[in-house]
N, C-alpha and C positions, 0 to 999 in steps of 0.2 A: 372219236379221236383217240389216237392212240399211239406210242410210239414202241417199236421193237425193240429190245435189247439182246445183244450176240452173248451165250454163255456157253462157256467151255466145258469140254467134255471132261471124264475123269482119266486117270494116271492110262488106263491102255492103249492102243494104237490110235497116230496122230490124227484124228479127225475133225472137221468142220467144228461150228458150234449150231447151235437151234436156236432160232429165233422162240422170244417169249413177250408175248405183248404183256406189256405194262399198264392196269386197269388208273393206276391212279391217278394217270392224267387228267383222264376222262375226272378223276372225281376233283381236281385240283382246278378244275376247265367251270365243271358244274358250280363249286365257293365260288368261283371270280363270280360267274356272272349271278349267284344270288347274292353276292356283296355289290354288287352293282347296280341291281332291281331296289335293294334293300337302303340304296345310297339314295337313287330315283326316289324310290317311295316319301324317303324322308324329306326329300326337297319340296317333294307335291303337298307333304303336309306343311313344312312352312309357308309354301307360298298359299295354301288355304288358309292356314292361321293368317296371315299376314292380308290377307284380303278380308278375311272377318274383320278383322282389328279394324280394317279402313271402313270396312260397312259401318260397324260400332261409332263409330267415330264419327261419320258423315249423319248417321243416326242422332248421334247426341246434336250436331249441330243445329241441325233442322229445327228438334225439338227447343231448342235456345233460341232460335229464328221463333219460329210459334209461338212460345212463352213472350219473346218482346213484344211482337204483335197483340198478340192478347192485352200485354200491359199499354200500350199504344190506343188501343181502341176503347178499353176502360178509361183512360184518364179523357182517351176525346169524349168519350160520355159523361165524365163529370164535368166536365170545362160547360158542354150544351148544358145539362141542368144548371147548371151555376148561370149560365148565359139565361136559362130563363125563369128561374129566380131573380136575378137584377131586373129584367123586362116587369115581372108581376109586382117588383117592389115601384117600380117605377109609373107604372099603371095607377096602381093605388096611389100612389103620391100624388099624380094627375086629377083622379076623383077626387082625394080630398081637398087639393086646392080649389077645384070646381065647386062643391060643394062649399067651401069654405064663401065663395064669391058669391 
């Protein structure tokens, strides 16, 4: 891309002018569109940070989910021993009344 500019001759007989392409369009063409790739680009890394973040985030959840569960199934483990500590306490008690009689 390029655009022509008309420039005039010097002081002697009236003539035409000469065409002289003008490079700096082309270089003025070239900035846009690496401020443009360079606009893209940045957008592509927020929305990659921005989707990390989510993963991170969906990440911690889970692990919070896990961790309740975990505490969830300890405590139902202790509740069963406890459940069968009362039963052995209750066993023996039955022995020794028996025995008692």
């Amino acid at each position: 891309m390029c655009v022509c500019v008309c420039v005039r001759g010097g002081g002697g007989g009236g003539g035409g002018g000469e065409e002289v392409e003008v490079e700096v369009v082309v270089v003025l063409v070239v900035e846009e569109e690496e401020e443009e790739e360079e606009k893209q680009e940045e957008e592509e890394e927020k929305q990659e940070e921005e989707e990390e973040e989510e993963e991170e985030e969906e990440e911690e959840e889970e692990e919070k989910l896990e961790e309740e569960e975990e505490k969830e199934e300890e405590e139902e483990k202790q509740e069963e021993e406890e459940e069968e500590e009362e039963e052995e306490e209750e066993e023996e008690e039955k022995q020794e009344e028996e025995e008692e009689e």
